[in-house]
C-alpha positions in Angstrom: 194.3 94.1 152.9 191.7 93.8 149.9 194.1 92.8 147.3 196.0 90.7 149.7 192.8 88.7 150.6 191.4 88.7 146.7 195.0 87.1 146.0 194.4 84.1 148.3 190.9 83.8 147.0 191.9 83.6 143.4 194.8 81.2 144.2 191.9 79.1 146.1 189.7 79.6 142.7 192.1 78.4 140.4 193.5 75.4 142.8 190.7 74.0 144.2 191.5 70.7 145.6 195.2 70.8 143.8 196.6 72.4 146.8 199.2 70.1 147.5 199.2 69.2 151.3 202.7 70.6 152.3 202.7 73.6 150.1 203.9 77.0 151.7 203.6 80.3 150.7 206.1 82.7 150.9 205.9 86.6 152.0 207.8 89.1 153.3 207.2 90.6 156.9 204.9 93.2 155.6 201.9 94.3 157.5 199.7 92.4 155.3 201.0 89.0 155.2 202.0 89.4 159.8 197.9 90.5 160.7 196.1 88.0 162.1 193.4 87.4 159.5 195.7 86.6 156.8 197.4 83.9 159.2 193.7 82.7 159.7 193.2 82.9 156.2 196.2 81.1 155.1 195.6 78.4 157.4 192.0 77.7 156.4 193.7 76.9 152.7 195.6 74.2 154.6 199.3 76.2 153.6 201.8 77.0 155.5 203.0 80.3 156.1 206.9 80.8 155.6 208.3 84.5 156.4 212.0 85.3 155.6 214.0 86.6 158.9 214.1 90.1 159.2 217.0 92.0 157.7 218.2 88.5 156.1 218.3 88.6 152.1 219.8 85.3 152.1 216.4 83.6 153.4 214.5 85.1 149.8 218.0 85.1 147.2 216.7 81.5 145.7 213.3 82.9 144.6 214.8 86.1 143.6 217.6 84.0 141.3 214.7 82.2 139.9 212.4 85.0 139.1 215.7 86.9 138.0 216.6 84.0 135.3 212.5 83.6 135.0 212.9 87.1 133.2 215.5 86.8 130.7 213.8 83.8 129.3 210.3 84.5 129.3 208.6 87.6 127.1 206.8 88.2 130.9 205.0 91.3 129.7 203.1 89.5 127.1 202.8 86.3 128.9 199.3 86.2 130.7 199.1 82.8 131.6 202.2 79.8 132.3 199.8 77.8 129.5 200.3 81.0 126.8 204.3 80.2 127.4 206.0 78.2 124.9 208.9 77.5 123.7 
């Protein structure tokens, strides 16, 4: 659950008060993102949790198109920040 919780705090870090107030975050149904703390956790950012359905592929294929299309563009590997990224 470590890296799971260090994520949110780093995504807290870096955001601050930029969180925009109907932002969601997006997980699978993994034990991590379905135990109780994270929920809290979550929830104290002010996001809202979104969870695909289970055995559905359909609920997740527009993030994995864009991540997909994300890759063929962008030298990822060498990218370490979306401000190092230009064209």
């Amino acid at each position: 659950m470590g890296i799971v919780y260090q994520t949110l705090e780093k995504l807290y870090d870096s955001l601050k008060v930029l969180i925009y107030p109907e932002a969601i975050i997006h997980s699978d149904q993994g034990v991590h993102y379905t135990h109780t703390e994270f929920q809290r956790r979550v929830k104290e950012l002010g996001l809202k949790q979104s969870m695909p359905r289970k055995g559905n592929y359909w609920d997740n294929a527009i993030m994995e198109s864009f991540f997909a299309h994300f890759k063929d563009e962008v030298d990822y590997l060498e990218c370490q920040t979306f401000d190092s990224y230009t064209d």
